[in-house]
Every structure is written in C-alpha cells, then in structure tokens.
N, C-alpha and C positions, 0 to 999 in steps of 0.2 A: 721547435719543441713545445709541449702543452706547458701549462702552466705549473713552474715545480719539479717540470721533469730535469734528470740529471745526464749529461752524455757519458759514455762508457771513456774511461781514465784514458789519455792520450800522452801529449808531450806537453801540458799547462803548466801553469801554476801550481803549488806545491797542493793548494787544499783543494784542488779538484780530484784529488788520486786519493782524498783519505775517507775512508769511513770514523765512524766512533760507535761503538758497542756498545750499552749500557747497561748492566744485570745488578741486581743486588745482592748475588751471591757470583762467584767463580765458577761454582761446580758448573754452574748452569752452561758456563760458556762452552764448553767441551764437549758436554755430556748432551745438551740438550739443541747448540748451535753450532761444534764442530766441525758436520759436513757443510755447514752456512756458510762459516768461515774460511776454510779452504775453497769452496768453489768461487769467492769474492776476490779471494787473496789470486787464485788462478787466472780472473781475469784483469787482474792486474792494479787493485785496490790495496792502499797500505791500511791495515783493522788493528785500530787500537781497542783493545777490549780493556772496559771500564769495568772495576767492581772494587765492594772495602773489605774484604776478607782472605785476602791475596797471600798466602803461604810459599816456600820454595819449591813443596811439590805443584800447589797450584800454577804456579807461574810459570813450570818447566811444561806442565801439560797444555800450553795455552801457547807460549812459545813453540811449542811442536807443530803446532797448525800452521805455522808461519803468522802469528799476530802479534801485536806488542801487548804484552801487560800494564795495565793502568792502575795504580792502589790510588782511590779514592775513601773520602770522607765518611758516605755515606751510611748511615746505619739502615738496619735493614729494617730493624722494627721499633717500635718506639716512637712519640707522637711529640720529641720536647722539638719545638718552635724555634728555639733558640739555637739547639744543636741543627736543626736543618735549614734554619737559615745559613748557617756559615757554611754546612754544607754546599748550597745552593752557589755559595761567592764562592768558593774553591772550584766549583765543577768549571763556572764561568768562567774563572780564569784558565783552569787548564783548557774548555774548549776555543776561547782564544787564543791561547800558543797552539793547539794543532790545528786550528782553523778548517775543520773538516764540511765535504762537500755533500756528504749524508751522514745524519742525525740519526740513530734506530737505538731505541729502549724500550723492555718488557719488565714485567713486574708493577706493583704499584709508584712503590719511590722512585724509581726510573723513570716510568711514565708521567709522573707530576712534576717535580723536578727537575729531568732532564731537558722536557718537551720547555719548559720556563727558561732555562740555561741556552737551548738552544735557539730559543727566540730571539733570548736578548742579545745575542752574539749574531743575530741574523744569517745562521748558518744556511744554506740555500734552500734545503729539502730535508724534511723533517717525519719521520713514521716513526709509530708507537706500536705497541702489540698490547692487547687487555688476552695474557695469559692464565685468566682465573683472575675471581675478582677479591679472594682472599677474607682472611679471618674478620676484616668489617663487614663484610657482605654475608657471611655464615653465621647461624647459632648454633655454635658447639651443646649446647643444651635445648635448643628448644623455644628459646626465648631471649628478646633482646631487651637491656638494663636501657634503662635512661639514657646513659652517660654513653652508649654504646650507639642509641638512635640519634645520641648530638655528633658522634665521630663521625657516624656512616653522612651526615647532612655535610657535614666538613669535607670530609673526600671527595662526594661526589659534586661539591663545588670546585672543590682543586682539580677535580678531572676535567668539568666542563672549560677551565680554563687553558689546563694542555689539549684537551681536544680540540678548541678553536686556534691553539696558533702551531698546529701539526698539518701535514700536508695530505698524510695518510692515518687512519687508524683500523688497525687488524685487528678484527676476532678470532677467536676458535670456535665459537657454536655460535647460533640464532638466538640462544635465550639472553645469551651477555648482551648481545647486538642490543637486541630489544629495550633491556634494561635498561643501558648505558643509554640509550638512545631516548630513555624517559625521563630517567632520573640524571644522565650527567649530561643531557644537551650534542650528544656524538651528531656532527654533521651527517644526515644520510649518506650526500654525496659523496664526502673523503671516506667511509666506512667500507672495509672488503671482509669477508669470509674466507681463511683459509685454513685447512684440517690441520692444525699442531703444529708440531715440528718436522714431522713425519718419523718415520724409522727408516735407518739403512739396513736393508734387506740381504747385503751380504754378510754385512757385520752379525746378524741375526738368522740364522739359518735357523728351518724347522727343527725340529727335534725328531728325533730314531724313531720309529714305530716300538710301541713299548708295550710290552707282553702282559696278558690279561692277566695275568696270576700276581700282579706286581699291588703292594700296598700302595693307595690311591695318596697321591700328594699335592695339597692344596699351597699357594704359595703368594705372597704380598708382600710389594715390595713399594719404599718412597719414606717421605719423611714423618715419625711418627707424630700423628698430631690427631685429637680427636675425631675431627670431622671428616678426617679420611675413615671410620666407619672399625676401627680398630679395634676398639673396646666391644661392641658389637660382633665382630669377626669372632674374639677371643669366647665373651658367652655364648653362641651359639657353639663352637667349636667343645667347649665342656658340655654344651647337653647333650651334644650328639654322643660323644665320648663315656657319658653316664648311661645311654642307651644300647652303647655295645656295639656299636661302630671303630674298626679301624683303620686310622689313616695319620697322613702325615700332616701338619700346619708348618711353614717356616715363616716365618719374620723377615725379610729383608730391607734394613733402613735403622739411621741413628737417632735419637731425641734432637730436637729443634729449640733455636733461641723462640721462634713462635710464642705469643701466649697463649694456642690451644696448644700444647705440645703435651706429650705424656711424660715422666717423670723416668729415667734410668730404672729406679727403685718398681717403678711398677711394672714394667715391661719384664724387668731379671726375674721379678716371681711367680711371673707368668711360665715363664723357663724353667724354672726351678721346680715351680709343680710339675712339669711335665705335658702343661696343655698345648707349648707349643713350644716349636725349639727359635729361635733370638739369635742371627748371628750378625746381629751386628750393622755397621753401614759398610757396604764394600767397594771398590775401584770399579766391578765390574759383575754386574747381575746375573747375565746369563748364565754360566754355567749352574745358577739355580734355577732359573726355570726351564733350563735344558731335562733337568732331571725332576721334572715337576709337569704336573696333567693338566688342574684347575690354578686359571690365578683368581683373584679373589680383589675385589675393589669396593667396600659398601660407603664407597663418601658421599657427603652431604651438597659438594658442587664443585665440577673445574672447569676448566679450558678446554681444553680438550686432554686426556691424560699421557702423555709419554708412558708410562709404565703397563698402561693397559697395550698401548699401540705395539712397543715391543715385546707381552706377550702372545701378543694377536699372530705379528710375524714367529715367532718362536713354534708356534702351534698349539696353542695353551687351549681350553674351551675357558668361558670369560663368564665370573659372575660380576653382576657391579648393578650400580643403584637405578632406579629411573629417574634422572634427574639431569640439569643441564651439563652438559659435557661428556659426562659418562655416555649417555646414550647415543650417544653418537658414534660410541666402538661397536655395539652392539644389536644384532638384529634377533629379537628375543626368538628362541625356539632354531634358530641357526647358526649363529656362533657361541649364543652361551645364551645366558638367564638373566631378565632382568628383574631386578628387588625393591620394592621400596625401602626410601631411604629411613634409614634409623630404625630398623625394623630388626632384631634380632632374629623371630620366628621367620622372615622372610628366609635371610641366608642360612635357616636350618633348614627349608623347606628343599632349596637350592641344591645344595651339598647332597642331602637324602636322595634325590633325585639322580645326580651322579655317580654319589657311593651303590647304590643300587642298579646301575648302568654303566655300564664300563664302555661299552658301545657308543654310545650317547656320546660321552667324554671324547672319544676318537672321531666320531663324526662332525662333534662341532669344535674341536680343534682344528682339523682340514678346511674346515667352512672359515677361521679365523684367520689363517695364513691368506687363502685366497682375497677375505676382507683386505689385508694389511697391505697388499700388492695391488690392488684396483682401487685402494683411499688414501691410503698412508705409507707411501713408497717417497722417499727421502729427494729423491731426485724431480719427480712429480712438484713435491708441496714445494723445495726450493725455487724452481723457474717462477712458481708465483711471485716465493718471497722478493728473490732480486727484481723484477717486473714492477713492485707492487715501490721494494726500494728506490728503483731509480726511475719511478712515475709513467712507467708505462703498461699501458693498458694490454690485458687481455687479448689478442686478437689470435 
C-alpha cells in the first residue's frame, strides 16, 4: 500500500473497522453526509459520527444510517482558547477509546482541531475537507476590522498546522485550493478537488412541467446569515415588487448561532410586510422547491453549495453570485444567471429577466437537472470521497 493508504475492514483489530466523523453541527451529518455514511457503513466500517449539538431527534436520524452518535465538546463558534483547549483533551481522549483507522473532519473547528486530536493519538490516516472557509474569511459588510485581520492570521496558522499532519486535504472549488495553498501552507501534494457533497438524484427528482400561466416563484433555502446575500435577495425583491411585478419569494432556513446570522426579529418582518413569506427551518426542503421555478443564491463565498446543487437536480433555473463556490453550479446564460456579489441591482436585473421570460426559466431549469447528473450525482462524488478516504488514487 502507498503511503497512508487504509485496507478495506476485514477480520483485524477493532480500529481498523472504525471510522470517526467529525461535524460541528449534527444536521450536517445526515443531510449533507448521509449517503456517505451508509455507503461506508455497507462496506463494512463501524462510523462513529462526532458532533456537540446532538438532540433525540438528531441522534435517531443519524442512528438510522446505521452510525453511532458521538456528543462532543465542541463549540461550533466562539474563539475562547480555554474552552477549546479542553475541547481538544476530550476529543483525544474519546479518539483514543475508539482508536479509529480513519480520521475525516469538515468544517473549520473540525478541521483544526480534529486533524491536532488525531495526530496526537497517531491515528493511521487522516482527511480533512475545507467545506467553505466561513465567516473569518468573509466580510459580511465590506470590510475587515483589525481584530478580525488578527483572527483570520490565527486560523490560518491553525490550519497550516492541521494541513501538515493530515494525509489528505479536500476542496470543493479552485479558489479555496488556491488560497489555502497561500495563506495556510495546504501541501500541493495531499490536496484533491472534489464537487460538494454531491446530491442524491432519486431523493431529488425534477419537478412537473409547470404551466405558463402559474405566478413565477423564486425560493432560498440554508442558514440565514448575511453573507449568504439575504438581505440583498430581500431589497431587490421590494423593488421589483414596487414596480409591479408579481411573484413569489419563500425563505427556507432558521437563524444561526453564527456571528453573521440575521436576527428572528428581522427576518418575521420581512413576512409580516408581505415581501416574502418565512417558513421557517424544515426536515425536508424539497417539497419547496418542488413547487418553485428560480432558486436564488447571492452569497459572498462557499464550498461548493449543497442547496444550490439540489436545486440544480430539482430542475430549478439558478441565480447565484460570481464568486468562489457558487460558480461552480453555474454556466451563466445556461442553467441560470450569474450576479455579482453584494449587488442588489444585479439580482433585480436577474429576476426581470425571468419574470419577463417564462421560457427562459424552463430552458434553463432543464439545462440544471442535466448539470446536476453529469457534476453532482451523489454516487459519482462519493467513489472519490471513499478513494480519497482510504488513500487511494484515482485510477
């Protein structure tokens, strides 16, 4: 075997059969690593899924995959040194009792953190994923404070440090690659590209052909936080609305511990005016943009987006930013539109465009489906992941 590589679970020792998961939130485990996790679990790895926000629904959904649930320490956001130190000894000790034979965390604290935990426990083979490089690496306004240019030097020290004692590190886009690769030191060598998480294509089937006469509905979905381009969404969505345009806007998604997050208070008055309807965060999205034409995406940077990807497969036409991650769902003028970021006038320009073509809308929905099966087909992106898990190459 190369260097790092892991054999497929046989009749060994206990920690050659275990993975360890590591998310800084639950949801994520299910919703976004799910079909991950069952195809692991099928070929015959015991998945302890790590995360600190673990509730009895969470835990029933995560045991459904056949994985174990793990309630950890960690916090998800917050910068106290103290509380993540002890985090850090709790992880180490729990990855010592399962003494697992791959290491895999996504998220920042995950990545820093885990990657540190599982060195020191010399677990054998170790991958990180950089899923978005999060609110240090964004300005939710425009501009970054002091105190924010000393964080972002901080992290991206901490990263250069989980990058060098990981075996593998995953992107979702080129530009993180790049970045990471400036500013936190990412080995070239251990570095791989793979598109998201993917979507499951059955779980997501297109949507009905939907009749020209139908009030046009625009629809966003994920956690609210500034920089996902919301606020933005929302004004342009009143001017159009002042001009005499009708349509629908839905909201899908809850306020976030995040410190870009928007406030409950702000989001219900948005509802309450009328400019857009709010329902909330739910189990299960589709059946929103089942019943929806445009999704709508104007954020300021991600990974690659899940929420764009399953409305690609849905059959959605796709506005979203030109910017790192985003652009990557989209081939502007074919499956949707792309905006620059933080541009209100942009995604009115977008929207006009649609509302005035209905056609349009239908064409480059079709064009998105097709995208999401020839890029971001669930089964596709997983063979990389496990590949990429147990160190082997491409071929």
């Amino acid at each position: 075997m190369e260097d790092g590589e892991i054999g497929v679970p046989g009749n060994g020792p206990n920690h050659v059969k275990s993975i360890v998961v590591l998310s800084s939130y639950a949801e994520s485990l299910y919703n976004f690593r799910g079909d991950l996790i069952r195809e692991l679990i099928a070929k015959g790895w015991r998945v302890h899924a790590l995360a600190p926000d673990y509730d009895d629904a969470k835990r029933r959904k995560v045991e459904a995959l056949g994985a174990i649930p793990v309630q950890i320490l960690l916090q998800r956001n917050g910068m106290n040194p103290i509380k993540d130190l002890y985090a850090l000894f709790m992880l180490c000790r729990l990855i010592r009792t399962i003494r697992p034979a791959i290491f895999f965390s996504y998220f920042m604290k995950p990545v820093i953190y885990g990657a540190i935990a599982a060195w020191l426990n010399r677990v054998p083979r170790t991958v990180v994923m950089v899923a978005g490089l999060g609110f240090v690496f964004i300005n939710a306004n425009g501009t970054a404070s002091f105190k924010k240019r000393i964080l972002r030097a901080v992290v991206s020290n901490l990263y250069r440090f989980a990058f060098n004692v990981s075996h593998q590190i995953i992107f979702q886009n080129k530009d993180d690659l790049a970045l990471m690769t400036e500013e936190a030191g990412a080995p070239p060598a251990r570095t791989t590209l793979i598109n998201g998480s993917g979507v499951n294509l059955e779980r997501f089937p297109r949507r009905e052909k939907w009749e020209q006469g139908e009030t046009l509905s625009f629809i966003w979905t994920g956690r609210l936080l500034r920089e996902k381009g919301v606020v933005e969404l929302v004004e342009a969505t009143e001017l159009l609305r002042n001009q005499g345009f009708e349509f629908n806007v839905t909201l899908v998604g809850g306020t976030d511990t995040n410190p870009g997050s928007l406030t409950a208070e702000e989001v219900r008055s948005w509802h309450e005016k009328g400019i857009v309807e709010w329902v909330g965060k739910v189990d299960d999205v589709h059946p929103y943009l089942r019943r929806s034409h445009v999704f709508v995406l104007p954020s300021y940077r991600e990974g690659l987006p899940r929420s764009t990807q399953e409305a690609m497969a849905t059959g959605l036409a796709i506005i979203t930013t030109d910017v790192p991650g985003c652009r990557e769902t989209v081939t502007d003028g074919v499956n949707g539109i792309l905006v620059p970021a933080r541009s209100t006038q942009g995604i009115v320009e977008a929207m006009t465009r649609y509302l005035r073509d209905h056609a349009l809308v239908a064409r480059h929905g079709q064009a998105s489906r097709a995208l999401a099966e020839s890029r971001f087909d669930v089964r596709v992106i997983n063979a990389r992941m496990i590949s990429a898990l147990l160190g082997r190459s491409d071929r």
